[in-house]
N, CA, C and O atoms as a MOPAC input file, in Angstrom:
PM7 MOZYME 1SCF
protein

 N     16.48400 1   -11.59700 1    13.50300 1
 C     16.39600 1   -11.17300 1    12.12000 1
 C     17.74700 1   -11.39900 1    11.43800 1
 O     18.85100 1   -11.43500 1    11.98200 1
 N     17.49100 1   -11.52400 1    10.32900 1
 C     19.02700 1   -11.53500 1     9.70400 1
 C     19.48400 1   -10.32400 1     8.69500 1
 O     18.88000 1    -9.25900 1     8.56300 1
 N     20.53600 1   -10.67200 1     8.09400 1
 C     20.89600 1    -9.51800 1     7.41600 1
 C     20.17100 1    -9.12800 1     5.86800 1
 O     19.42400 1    -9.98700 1     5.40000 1
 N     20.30900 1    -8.30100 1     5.35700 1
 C     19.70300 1    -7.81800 1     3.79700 1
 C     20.80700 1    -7.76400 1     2.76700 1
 O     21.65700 1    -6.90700 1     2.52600 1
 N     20.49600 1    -9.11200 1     2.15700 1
 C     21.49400 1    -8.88600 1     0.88100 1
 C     20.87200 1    -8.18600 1    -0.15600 1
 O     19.66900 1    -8.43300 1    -0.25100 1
 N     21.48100 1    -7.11200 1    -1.24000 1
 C     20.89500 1    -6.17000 1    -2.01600 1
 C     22.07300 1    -6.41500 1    -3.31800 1
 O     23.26000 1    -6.28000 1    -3.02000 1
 N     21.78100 1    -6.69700 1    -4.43500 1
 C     21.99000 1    -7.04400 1    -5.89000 1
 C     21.38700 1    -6.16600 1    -6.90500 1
 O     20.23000 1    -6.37000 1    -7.27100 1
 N     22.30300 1    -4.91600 1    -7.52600 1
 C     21.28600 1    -4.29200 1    -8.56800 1
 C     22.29300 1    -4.33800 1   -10.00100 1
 O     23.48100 1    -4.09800 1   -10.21500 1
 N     20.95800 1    -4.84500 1   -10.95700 1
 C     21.40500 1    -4.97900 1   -12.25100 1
 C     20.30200 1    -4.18400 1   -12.93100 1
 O     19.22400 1    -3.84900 1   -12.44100 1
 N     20.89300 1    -3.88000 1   -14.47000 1
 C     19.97900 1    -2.66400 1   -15.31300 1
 C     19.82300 1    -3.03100 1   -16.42300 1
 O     20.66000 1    -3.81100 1   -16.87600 1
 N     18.82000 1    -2.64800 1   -17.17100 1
 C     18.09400 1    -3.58400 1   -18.20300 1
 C     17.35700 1    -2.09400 1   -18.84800 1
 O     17.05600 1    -1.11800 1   -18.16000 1
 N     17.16100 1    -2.22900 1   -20.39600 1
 C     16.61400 1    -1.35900 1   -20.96500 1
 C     17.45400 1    -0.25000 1   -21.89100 1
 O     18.66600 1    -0.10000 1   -21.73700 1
 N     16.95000 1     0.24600 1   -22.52900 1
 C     18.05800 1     1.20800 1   -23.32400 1
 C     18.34700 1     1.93600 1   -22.51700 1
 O     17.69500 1     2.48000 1   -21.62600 1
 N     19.83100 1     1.99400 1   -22.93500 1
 C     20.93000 1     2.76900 1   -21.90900 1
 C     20.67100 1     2.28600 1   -20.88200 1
 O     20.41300 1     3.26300 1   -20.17800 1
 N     20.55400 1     1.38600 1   -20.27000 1
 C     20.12100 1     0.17400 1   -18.66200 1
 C     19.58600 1     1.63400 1   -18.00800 1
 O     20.18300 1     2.14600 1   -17.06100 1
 N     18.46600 1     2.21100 1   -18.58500 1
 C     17.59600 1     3.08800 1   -17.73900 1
 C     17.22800 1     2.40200 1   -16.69400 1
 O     17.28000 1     3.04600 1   -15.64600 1
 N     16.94900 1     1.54800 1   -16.62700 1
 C     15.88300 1     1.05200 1   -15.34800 1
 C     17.02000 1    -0.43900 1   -14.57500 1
 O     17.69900 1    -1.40000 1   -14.93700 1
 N     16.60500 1     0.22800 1   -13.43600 1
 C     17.95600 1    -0.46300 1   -12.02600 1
 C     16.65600 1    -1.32900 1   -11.62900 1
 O     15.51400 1    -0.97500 1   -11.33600 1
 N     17.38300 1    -2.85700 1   -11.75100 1
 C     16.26200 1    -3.86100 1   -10.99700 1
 C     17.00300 1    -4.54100 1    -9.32400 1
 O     17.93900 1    -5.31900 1    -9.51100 1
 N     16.82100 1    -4.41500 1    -8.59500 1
 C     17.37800 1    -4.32100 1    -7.30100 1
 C     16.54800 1    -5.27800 1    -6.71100 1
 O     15.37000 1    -4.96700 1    -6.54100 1
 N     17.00500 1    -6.57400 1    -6.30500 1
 C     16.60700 1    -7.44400 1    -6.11100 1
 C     17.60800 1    -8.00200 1    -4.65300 1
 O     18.83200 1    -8.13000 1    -4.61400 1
 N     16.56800 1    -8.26700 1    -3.51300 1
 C     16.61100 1    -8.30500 1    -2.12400 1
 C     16.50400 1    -9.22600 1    -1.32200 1
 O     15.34700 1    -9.50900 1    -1.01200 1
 N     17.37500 1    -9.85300 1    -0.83000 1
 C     17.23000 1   -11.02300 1    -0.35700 1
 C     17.22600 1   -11.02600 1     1.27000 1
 O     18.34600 1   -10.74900 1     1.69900 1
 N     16.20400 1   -11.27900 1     2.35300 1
 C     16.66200 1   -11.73400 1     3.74500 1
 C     15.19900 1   -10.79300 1     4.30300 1
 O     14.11100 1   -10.97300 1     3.75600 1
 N     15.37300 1    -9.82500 1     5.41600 1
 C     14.47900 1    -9.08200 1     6.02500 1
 C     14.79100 1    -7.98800 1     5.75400 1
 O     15.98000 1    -7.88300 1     5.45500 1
 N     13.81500 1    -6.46600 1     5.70900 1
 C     13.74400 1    -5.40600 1     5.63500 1
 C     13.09500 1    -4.83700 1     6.92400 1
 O     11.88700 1    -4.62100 1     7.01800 1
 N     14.20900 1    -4.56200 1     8.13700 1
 C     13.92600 1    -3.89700 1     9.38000 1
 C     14.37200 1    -3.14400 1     9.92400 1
 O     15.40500 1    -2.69800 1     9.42400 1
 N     13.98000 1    -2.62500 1    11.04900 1
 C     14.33300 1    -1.14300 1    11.68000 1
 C     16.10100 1    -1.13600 1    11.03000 1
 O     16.74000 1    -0.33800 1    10.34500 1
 N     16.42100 1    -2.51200 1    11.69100 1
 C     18.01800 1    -2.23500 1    11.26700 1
 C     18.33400 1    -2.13500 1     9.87700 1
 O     19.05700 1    -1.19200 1     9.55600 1
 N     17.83100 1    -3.12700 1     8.74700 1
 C     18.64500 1    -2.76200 1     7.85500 1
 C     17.86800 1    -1.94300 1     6.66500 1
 O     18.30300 1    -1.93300 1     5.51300 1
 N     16.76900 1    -1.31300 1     7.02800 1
 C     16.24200 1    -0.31300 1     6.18400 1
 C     17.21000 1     0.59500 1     6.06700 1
 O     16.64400 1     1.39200 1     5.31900 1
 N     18.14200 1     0.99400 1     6.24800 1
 C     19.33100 1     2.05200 1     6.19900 1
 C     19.78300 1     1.16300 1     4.65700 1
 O     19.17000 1     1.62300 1     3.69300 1
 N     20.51500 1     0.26500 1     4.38700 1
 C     20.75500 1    -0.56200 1     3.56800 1
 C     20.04500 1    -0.21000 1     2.25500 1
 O     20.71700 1     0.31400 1     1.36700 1
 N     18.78000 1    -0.44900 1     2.06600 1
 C     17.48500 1    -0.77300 1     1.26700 1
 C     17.44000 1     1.00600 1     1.05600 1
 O     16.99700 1     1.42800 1    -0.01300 1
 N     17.87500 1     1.91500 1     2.03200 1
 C     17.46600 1     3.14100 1     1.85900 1
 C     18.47100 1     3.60200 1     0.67800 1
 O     17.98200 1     4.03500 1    -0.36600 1
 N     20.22100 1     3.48700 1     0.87500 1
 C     21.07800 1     3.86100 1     0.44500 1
 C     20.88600 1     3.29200 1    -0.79500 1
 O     20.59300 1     4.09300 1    -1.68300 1
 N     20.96900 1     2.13900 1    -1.10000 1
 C     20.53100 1     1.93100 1    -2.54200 1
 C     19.50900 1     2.36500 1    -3.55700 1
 O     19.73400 1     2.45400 1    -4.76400 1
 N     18.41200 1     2.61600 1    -2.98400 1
 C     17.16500 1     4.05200 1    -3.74400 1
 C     18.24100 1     5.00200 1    -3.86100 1
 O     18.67600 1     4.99000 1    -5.01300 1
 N     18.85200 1     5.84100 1    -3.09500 1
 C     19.40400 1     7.16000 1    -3.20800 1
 C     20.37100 1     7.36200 1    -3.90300 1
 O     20.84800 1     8.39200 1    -4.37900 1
 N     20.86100 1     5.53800 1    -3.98100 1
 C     22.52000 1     5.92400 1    -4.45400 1
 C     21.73200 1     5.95900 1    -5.90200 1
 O     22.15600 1     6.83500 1    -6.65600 1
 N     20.70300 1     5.18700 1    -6.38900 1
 C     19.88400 1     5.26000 1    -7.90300 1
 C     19.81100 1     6.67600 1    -8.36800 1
 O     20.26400 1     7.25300 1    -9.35700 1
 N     18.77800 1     7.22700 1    -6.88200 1
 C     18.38800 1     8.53100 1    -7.60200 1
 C     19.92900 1     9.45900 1    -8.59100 1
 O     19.98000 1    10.17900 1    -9.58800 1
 N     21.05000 1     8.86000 1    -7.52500 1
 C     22.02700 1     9.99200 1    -7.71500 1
 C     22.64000 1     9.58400 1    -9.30700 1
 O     23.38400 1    10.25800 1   -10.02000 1
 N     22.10400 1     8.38700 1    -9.53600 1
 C     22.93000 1     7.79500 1   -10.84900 1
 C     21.81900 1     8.11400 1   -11.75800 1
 O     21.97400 1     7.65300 1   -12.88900 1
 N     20.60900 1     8.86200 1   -11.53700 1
 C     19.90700 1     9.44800 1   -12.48300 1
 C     19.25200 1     8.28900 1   -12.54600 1
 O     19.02900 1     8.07400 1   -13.73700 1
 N     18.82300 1     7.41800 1   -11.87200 1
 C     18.17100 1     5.61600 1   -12.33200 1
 C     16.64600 1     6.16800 1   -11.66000 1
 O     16.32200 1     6.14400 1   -10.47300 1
 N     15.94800 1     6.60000 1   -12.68200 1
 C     13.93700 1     6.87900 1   -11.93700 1
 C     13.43500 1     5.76400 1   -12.11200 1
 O     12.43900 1     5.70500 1   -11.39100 1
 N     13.57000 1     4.82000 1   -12.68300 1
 C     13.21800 1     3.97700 1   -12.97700 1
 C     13.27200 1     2.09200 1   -12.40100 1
 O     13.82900 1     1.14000 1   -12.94600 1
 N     12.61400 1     2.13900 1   -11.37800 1
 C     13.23900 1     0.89000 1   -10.43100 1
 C     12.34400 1     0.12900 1   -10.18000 1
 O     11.16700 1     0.48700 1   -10.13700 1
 N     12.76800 1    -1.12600 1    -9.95700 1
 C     12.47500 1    -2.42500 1    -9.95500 1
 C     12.67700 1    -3.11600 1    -8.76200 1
 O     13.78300 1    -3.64800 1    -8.66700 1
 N     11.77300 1    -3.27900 1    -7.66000 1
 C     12.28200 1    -3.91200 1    -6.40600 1
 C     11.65400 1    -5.25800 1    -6.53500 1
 O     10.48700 1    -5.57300 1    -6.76700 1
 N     13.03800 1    -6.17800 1    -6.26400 1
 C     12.34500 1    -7.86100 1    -6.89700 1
 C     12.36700 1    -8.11300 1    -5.08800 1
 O     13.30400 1    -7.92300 1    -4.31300 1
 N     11.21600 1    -8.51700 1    -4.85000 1
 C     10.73400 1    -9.36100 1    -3.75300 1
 C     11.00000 1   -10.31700 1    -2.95700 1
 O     10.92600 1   -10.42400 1    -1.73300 1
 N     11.37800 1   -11.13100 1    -3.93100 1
 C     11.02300 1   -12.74700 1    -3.90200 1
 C     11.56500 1   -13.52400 1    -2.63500 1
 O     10.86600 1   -14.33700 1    -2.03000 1
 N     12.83600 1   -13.21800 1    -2.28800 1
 C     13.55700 1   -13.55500 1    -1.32800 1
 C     13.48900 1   -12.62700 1    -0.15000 1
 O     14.32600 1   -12.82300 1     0.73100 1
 N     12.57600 1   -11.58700 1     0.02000 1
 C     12.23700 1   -10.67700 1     1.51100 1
 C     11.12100 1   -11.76000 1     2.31200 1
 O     10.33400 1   -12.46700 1     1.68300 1
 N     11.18500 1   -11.74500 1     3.24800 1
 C     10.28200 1   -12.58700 1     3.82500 1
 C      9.33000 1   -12.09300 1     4.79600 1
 O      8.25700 1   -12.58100 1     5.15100 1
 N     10.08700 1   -10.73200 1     5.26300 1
 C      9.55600 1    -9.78200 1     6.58500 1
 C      9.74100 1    -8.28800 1     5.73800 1
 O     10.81400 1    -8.13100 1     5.15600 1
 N      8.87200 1    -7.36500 1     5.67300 1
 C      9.34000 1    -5.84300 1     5.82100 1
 C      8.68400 1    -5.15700 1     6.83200 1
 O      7.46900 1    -5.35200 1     6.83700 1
 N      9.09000 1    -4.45100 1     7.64600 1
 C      8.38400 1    -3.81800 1     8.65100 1
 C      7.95100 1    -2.39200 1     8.06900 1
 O      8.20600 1    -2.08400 1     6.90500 1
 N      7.26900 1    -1.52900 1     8.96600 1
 C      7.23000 1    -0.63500 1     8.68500 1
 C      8.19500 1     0.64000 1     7.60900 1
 O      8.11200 1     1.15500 1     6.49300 1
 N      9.26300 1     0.67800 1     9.07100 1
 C     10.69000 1     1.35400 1     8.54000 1
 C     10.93000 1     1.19600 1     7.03000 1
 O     11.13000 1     2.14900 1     6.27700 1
 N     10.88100 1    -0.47300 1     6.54600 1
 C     10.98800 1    -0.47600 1     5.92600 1
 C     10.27200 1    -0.04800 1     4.39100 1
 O     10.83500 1     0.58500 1     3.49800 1
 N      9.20100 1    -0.46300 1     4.37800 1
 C      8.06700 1     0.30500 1     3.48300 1
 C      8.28500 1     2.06900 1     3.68100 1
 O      8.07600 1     2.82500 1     2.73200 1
 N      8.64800 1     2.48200 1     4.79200 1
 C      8.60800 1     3.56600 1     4.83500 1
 C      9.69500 1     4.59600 1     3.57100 1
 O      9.41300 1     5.63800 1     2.98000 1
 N     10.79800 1     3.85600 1     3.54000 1
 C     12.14900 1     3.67800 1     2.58700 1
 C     11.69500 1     3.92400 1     1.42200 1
 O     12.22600 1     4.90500 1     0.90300 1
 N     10.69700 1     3.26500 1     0.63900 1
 C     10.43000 1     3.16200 1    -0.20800 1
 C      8.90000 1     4.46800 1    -0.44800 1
 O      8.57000 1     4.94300 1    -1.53500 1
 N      8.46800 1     4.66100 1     0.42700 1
 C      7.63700 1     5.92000 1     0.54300 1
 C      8.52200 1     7.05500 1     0.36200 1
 O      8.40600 1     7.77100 1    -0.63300 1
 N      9.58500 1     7.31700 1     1.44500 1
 C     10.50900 1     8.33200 1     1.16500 1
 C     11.04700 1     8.73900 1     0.03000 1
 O     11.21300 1     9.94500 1    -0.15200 1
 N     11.36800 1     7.92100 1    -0.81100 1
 C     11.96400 1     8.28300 1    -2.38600 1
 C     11.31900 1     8.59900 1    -3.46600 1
 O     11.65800 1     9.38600 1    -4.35000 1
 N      9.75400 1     7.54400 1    -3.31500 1
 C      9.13000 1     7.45700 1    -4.84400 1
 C      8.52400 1     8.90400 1    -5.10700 1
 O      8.09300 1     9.06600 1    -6.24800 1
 N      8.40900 1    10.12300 1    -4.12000 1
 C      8.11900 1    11.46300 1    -4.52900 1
 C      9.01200 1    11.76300 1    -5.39100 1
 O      8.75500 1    12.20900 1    -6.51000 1
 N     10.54400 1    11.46700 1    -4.78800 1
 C     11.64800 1    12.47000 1    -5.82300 1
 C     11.53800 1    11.65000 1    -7.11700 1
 O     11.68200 1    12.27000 1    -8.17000 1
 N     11.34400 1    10.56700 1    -7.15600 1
 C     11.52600 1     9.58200 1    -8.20300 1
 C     10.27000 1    10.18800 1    -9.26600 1
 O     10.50400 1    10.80100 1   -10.30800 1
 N      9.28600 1     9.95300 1    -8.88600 1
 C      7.96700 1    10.56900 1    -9.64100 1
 C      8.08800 1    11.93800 1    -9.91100 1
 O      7.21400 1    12.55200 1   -10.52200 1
 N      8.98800 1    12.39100 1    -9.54600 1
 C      9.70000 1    14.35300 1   -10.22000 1
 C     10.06000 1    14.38300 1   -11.27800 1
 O      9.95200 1    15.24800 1   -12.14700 1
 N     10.78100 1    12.87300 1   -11.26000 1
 C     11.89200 1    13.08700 1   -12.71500 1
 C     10.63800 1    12.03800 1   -13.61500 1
 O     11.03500 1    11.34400 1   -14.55100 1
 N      9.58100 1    12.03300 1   -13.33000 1
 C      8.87500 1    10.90900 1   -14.41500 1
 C      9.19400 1     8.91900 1   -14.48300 1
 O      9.02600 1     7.95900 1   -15.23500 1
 N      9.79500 1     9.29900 1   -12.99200 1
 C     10.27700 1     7.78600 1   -13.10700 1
 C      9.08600 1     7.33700 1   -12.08600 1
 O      8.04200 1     7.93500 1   -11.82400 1
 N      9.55600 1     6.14400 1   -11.61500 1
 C      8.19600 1     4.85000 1   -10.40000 1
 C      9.60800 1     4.35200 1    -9.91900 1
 O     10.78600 1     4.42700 1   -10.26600 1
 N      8.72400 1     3.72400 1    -8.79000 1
 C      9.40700 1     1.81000 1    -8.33400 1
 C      8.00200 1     1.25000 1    -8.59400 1
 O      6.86600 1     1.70600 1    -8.72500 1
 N      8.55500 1     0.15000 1    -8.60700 1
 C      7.67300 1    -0.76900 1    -8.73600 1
 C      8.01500 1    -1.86400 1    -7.88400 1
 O      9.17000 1    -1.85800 1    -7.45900 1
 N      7.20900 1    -2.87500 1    -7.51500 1
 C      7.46300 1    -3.95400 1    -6.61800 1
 C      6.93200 1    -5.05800 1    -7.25400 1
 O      5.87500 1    -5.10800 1    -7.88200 1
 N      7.70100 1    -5.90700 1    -7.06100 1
 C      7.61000 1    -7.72300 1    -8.07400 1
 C      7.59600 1    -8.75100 1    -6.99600 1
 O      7.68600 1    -8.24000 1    -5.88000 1
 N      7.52400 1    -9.83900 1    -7.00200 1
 C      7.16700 1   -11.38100 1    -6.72500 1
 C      7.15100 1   -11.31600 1    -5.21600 1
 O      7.86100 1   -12.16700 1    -4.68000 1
 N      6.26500 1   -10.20000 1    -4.11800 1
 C      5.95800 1   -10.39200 1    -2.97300 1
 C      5.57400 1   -11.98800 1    -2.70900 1
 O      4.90200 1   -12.73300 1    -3.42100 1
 N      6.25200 1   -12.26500 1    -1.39900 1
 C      5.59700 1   -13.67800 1    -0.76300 1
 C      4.41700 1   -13.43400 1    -0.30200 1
 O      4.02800 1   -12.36700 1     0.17400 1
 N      3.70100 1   -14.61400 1    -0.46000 1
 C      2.23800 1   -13.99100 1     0.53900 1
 C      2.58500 1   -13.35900 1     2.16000 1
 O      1.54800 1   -12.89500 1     2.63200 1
 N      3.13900 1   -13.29900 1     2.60600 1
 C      3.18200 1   -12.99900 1     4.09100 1
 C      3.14500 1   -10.98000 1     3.61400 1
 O      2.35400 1   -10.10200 1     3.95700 1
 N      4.44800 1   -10.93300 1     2.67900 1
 C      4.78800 1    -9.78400 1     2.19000 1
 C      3.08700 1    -8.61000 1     2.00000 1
 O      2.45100 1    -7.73300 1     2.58600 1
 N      3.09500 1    -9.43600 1     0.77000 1
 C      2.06800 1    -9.48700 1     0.02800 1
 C      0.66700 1    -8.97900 1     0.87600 1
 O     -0.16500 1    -8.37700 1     0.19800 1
 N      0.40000 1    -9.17100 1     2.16600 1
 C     -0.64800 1    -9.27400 1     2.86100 1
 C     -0.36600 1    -8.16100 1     3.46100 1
 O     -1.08000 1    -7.23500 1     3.07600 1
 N      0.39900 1    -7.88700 1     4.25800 1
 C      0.74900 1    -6.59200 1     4.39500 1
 C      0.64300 1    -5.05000 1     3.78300 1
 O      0.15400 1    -3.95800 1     4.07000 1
 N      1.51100 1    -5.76300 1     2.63500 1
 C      1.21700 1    -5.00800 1     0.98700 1
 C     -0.73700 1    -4.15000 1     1.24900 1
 O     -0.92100 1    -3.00300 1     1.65500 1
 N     -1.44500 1    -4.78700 1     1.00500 1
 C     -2.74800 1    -4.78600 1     0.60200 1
 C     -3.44900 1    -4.38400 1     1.83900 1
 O     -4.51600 1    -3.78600 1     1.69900 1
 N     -2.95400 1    -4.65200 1     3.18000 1
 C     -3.55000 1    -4.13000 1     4.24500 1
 C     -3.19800 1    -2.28500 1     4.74600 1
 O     -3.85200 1    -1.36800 1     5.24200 1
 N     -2.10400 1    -2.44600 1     4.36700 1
 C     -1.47200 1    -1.28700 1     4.80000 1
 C     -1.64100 1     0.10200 1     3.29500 1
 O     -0.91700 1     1.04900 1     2.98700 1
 N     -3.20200 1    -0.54300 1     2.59000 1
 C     -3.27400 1    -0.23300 1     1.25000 1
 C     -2.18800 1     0.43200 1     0.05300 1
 O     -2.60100 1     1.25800 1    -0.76000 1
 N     -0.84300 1    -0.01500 1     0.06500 1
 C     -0.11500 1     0.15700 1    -0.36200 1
 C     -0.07900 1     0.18400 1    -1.52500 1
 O      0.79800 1     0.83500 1    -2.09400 1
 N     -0.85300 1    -0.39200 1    -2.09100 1
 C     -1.31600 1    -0.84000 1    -3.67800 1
 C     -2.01700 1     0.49400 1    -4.48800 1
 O     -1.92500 1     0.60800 1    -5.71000 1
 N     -2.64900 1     1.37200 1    -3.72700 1
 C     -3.15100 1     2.64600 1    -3.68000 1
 C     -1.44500 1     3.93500 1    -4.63400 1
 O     -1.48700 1     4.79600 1    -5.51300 1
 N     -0.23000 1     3.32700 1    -3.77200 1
 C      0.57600 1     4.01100 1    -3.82200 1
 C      1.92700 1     3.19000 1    -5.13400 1
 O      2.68600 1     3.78800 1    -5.89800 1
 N      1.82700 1     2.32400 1    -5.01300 1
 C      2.77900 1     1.27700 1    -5.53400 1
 C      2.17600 1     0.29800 1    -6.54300 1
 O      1.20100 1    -0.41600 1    -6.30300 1
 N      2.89300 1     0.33700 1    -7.76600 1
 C      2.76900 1    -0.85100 1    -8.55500 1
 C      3.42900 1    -2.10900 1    -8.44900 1
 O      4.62800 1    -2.25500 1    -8.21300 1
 N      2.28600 1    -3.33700 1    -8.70300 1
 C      2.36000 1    -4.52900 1    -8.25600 1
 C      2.87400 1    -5.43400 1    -9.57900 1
 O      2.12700 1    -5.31400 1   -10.55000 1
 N      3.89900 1    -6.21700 1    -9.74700 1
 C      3.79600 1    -7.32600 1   -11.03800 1
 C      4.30000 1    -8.44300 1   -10.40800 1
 O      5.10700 1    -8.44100 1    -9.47800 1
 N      3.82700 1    -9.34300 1   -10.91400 1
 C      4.21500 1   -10.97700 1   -10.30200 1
 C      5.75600 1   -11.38900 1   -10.65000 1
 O      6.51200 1   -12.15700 1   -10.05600 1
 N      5.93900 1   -10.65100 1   -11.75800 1
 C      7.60000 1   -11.10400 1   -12.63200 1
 C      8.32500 1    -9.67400 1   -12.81500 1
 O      7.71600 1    -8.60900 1   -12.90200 1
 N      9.56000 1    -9.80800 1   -12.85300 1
 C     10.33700 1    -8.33100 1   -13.28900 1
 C     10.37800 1    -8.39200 1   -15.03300 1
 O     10.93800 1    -7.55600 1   -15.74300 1
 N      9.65900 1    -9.56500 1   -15.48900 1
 C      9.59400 1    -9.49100 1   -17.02600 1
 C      8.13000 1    -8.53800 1   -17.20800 1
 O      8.21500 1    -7.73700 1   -18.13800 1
 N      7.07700 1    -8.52200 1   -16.60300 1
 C      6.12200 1    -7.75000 1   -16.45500 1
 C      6.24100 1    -6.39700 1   -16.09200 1
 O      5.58600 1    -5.48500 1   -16.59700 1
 N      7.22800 1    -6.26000 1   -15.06200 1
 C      7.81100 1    -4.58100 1   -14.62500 1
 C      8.16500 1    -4.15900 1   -15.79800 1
 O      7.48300 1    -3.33000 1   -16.40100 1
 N      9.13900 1    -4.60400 1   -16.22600 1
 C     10.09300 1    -4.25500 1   -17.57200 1
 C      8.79600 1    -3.67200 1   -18.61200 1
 O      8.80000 1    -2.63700 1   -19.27800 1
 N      7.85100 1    -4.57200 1   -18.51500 1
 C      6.94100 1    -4.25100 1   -19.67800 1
 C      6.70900 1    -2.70100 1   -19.63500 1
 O      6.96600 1    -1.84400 1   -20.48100 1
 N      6.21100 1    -2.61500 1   -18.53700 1
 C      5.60400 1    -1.44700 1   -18.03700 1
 C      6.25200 1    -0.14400 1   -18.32300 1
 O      5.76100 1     0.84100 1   -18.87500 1
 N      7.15400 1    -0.27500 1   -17.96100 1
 C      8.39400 1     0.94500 1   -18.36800 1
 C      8.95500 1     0.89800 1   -19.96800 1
 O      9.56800 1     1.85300 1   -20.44300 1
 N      8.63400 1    -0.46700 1   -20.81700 1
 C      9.06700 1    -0.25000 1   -22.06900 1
 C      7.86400 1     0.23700 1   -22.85000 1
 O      7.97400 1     0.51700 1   -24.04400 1

């Protein structure tokens, strides 16, 4: 596996909303990574998040799990995550593990954005 590069930029009045965009695998190991960045959001008051996809290729469990762990506190303050441009491999997972039940889906972070504006 390799490592998780993590990039967050903010968009929206007062850059309410943190778009955090992920590049490499999301696994046992570097879900710690992927975790600290949700938390370090929550702590910057950011409910409002944007996980861009595009470049994850693998998430395991652990990892989805990361993103289960937060979106309660996140949905306290009236905020979401949302998840953007899954690969199909991603993507399949996504829908098996009915995740879609729990998580919003957009093909573009210009579509996320919508959502929250």
């Amino acid at each position: 596996m390799q490592n998780l590069q993590i990039d967050v930029s903010y968009s929206g009045n007062n850059d309410e909303i943190a778009i955090i965009k992920a590049k490499g695998y999301i696994d046992t190991i570097t879900t710690q990574t992927i975790e600290k960045i949700l938390i370090n959001q929550i702590a910057l008051k950011k409910y409002k998040l944007i996980v861009n996809l595009e470049k994850v290729s693998y998430i395991n469990s652990s990892g989805w799990g990361a993103f289960l762990r937060e979106i309660k506190e996140i949905r306290k303050e009236n905020g979401d995550i949302v998840l953007v441009n899954m690969s199909p491999d991603v993507y399949s997972v996504f829908e098996t593990m009915e995740f879609s039940n729990i998580f919003k889906y957009f093909d573009s972070v210009e579509a996320a954005l919508k959502n929250f504006t």
